[in-house]
C-alpha positions in Angstrom: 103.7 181.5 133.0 103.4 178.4 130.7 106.5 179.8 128.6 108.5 180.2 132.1 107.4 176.3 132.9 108.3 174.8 129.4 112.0 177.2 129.3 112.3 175.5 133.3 111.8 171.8 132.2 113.8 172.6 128.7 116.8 173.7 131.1 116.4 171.1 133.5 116.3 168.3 130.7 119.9 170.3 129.8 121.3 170.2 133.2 120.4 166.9 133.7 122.5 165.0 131.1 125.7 166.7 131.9 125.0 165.7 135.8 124.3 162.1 135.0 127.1 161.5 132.1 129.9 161.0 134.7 127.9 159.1 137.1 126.9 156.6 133.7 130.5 156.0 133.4 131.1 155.7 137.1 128.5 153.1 137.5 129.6 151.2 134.6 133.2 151.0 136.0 132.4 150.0 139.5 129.9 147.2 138.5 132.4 146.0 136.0 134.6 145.8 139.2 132.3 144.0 140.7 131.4 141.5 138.3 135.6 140.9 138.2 135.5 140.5 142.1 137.5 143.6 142.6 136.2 146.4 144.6 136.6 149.3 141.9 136.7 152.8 142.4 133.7 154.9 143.5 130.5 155.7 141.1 131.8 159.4 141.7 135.5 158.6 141.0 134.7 160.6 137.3 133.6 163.7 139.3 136.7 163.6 141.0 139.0 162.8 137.9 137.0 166.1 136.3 137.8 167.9 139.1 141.4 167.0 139.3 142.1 167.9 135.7 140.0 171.6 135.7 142.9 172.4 138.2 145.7 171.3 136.3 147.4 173.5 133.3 146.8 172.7 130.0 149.9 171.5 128.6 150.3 172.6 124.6 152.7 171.3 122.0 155.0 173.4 120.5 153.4 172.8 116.6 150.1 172.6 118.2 147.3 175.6 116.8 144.4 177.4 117.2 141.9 174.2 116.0 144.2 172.3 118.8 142.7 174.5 121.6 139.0 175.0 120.3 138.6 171.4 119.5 137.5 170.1 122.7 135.1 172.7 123.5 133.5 172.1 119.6 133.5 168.8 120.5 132.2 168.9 124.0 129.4 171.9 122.4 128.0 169.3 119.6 127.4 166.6 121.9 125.7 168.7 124.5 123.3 169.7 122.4 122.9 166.8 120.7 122.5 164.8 124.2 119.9 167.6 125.6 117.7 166.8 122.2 116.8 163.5 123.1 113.7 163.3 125.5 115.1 162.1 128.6 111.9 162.1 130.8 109.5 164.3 129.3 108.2 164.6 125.5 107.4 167.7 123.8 110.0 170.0 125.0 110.3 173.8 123.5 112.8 172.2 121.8 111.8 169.0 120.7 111.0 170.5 117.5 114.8 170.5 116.6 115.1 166.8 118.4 115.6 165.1 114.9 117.4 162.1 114.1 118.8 163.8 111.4 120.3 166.2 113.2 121.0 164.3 115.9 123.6 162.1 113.5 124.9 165.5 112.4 126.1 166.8 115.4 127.6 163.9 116.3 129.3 163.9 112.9 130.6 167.1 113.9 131.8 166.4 116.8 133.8 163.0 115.5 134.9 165.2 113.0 136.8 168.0 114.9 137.7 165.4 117.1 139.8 163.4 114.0 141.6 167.0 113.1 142.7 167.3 116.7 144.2 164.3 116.7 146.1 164.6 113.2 146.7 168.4 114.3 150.0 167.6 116.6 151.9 165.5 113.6 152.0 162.5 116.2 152.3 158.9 115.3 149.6 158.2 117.6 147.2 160.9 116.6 147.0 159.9 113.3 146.6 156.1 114.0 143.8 156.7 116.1 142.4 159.6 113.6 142.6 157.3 110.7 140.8 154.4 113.0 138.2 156.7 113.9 137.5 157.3 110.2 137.3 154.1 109.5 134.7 153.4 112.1 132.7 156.5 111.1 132.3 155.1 107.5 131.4 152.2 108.6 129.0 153.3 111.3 127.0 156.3 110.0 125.4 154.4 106.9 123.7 151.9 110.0 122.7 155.3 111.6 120.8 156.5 108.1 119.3 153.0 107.9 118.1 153.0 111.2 116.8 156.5 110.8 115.4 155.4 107.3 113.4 152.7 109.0 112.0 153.9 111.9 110.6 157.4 109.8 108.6 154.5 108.1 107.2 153.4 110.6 106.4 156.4 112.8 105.9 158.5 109.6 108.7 161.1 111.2 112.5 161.4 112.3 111.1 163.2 115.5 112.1 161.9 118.6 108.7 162.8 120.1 106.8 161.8 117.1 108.9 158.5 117.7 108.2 157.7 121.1 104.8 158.7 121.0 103.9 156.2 118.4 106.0 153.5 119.8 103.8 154.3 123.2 100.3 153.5 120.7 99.1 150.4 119.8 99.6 150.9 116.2 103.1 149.3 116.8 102.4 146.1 117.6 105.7 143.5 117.5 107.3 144.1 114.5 110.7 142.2 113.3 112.2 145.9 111.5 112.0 146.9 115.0 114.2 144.1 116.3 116.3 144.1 113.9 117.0 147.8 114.5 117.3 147.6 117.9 120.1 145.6 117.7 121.8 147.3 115.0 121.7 151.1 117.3 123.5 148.6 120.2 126.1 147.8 117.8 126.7 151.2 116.3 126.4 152.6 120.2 128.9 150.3 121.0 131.2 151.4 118.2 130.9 155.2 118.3 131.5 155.2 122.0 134.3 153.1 122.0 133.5 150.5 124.1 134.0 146.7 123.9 134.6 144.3 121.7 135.2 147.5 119.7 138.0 150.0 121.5 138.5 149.6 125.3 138.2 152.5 127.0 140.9 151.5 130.0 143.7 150.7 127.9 146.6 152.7 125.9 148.2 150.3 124.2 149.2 151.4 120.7 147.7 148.4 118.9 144.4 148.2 120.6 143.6 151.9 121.3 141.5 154.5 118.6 139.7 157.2 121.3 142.2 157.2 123.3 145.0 158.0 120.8 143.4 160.9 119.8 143.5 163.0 122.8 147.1 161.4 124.0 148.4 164.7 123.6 145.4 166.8 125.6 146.0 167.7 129.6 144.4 169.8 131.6 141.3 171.4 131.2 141.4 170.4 127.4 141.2 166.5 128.5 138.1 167.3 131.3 136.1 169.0 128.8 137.0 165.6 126.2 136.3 163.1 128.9 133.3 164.6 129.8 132.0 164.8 126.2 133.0 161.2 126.0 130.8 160.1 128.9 128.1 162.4 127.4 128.1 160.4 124.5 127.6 157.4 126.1 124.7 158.7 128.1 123.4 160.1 124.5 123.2 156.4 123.0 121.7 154.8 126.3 118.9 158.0 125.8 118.6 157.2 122.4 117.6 153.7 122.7 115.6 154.3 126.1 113.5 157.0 123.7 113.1 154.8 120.9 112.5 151.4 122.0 111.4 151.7 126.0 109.8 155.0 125.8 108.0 154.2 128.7 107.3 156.4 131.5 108.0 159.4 129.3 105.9 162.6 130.0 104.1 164.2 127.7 103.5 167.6 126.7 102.0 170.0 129.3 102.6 167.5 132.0 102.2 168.2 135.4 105.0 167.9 138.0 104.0 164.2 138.8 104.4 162.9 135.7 107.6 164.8 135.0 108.9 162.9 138.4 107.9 159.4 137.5 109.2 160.5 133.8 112.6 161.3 135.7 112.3 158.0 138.0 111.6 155.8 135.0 114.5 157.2 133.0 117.0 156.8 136.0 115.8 152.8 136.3 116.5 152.4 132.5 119.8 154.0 132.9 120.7 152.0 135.9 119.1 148.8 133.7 121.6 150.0 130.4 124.7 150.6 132.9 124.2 146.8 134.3 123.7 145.3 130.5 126.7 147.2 129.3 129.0 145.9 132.4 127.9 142.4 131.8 128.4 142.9 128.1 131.9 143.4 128.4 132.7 141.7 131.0 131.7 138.7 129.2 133.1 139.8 125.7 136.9 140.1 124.8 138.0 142.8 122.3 138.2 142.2 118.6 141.0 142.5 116.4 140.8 146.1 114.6 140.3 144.1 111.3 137.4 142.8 112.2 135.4 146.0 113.0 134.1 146.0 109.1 132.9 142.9 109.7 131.0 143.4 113.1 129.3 147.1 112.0 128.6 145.4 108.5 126.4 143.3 110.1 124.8 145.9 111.9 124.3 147.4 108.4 123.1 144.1 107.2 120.2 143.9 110.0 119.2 147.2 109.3 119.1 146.8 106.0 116.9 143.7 105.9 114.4 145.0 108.8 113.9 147.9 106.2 113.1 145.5 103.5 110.9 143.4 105.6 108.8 146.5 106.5 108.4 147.2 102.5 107.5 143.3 101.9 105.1 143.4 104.9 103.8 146.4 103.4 102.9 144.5 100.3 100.6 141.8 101.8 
């Protein structure tokens, strides 16, 4: 009976990102609207757009190959899983054993990487600008992941989410500047790796300006649903993260009963709602950056993290 509860909240945690991803994006898009004093399309416009492009044929270029037509599924597979490891509303999941930050990082590695070969597969102009962009960014953003992940196994003594979140929840934590400093660092490497502003903007396809959106120029159909939606899983996968890290709050623990598991599911939905409003008034306020002066923005990030690691080895010392 207990194995049937924990394989039930396990698949629930599952189904439960891929429902919410679109509706993320489709909150983020209407209260951007509204913050412009346009009406905006509908929180469920992405359900729709998913819909609309499942029915459609996928359209192939002639030089395009097999990698070409797996891609998206690869893509869409590695950030699944990595989105379904993060603890949502519940801790020690059958699988939170395999909820590592490590891994975490890996599969979205992965995934950014089969994404890259997809883009440079066609021969386009376009696909390799963007391709070569999103290396750029990845180089520059997966040493402030390490960091991050470096500093908070410090602290917490573990790179397990649950491990994490339960010792952020104690009051061994206490208010710590490396945890600040990290903090702010995972917004600016969220913001990056899901190409949001000042970074990439999501809405545009201009050939100067765009990097996720060059990539999959040449994708239609069902190909493009099943990249969109791993694009919008992403974003929910960042907005977990740092609900699980920082605001862990409201999380269930182990062997919970079906109480707890609600208010863990009604305390996650307020800090997504919470995350969807900062993000909207983030870039609403915020104009996009000159590609150029990306390095400069994530080396910052790298900068905090670095110095809230060393300030948690000199604190150490006293």
């Amino acid at each position: 009976m207990a194995l049937i509860r924990d394989l039930a909240v396990q698949g629930a945690q599952m189904l439960l990102v891929i429902l919410l991803a679109p509706l993320v994006s489709g909150v983020v898009r209407t209260l951007k609207a509204r913050l412009l004093r346009r009406q905006g399309p509908s929180v469920f416009q992405p359900y729709r757009d998913l819909l609309r492009l499942i029915r459609k044929d996928a359209v192939l270029a002639e030089d395009a190959s097999w990698l070409f037509r797996t891609a998206p599924y690869l893509i869409f597979a590695a950030t699944w899983v990595a989105a379904a490891l993060v603890p949502t509303f519940a801790t020690g999941l059958m699988f939170s054993w395999s909820a590592d930050l490590i891994a975490i990082v890996a599969l979205l590695g992965s995934a950014r990487f089969f994404l890259a070969l997809a883009g440079l597969d066609v021969g386009t102009s376009f696909g390799g600008i963007g391709s070569s962009r999103e290396m750029m960014i990845a180089a520059l953003a997966e040493p402030v992941m390490i960091v991050i992940v470096f500093a908070l196994a410090l602290l917490a003594g573990s790179t397990q989410l649950s491990t994490i979140a339960a010792y952020m929840l104690s009051p061994l934590v206490g208010l710590r500047v490396t945890l600040g400093m990290a903090f702010v660092s995972l917004l600016m490497v969220g913001i990056a790796e899901t190409a949001r502003i000042p970074v990439d903007n999501p809405a545009t396809h201009l050939e100067l300006t765009m990097v996720h959106e060059a990539m999959v120029l040449e994708y239609s159909g069902r190909h493009l649903a099943v990249i969109e939606l791993a694009s919008a899983l992403k974003l929910l996968l960042y907005l977990s993260l740092i609900a699980c890290l920082f605001v862990p709050w409201g999380l269930a623990p182990a062997g919970a009963g079906p109480l707890a598991y609600l208010i863990g599911a009604a305390a996650y939905l307020a800090k997504l709602l919470v995350g969807c409003a900062a993000l909207a008034l983030f870039e609403t306020m915020v104009a996009k950056m000159r590609l150029f002066r990306v390095p400069t923005f994530l080396g910052a990030a790298l900068m905090l993290g670095f110095l809230g690691t060393l300030l948690l080895f000199v604190s150490r010392g006293f």
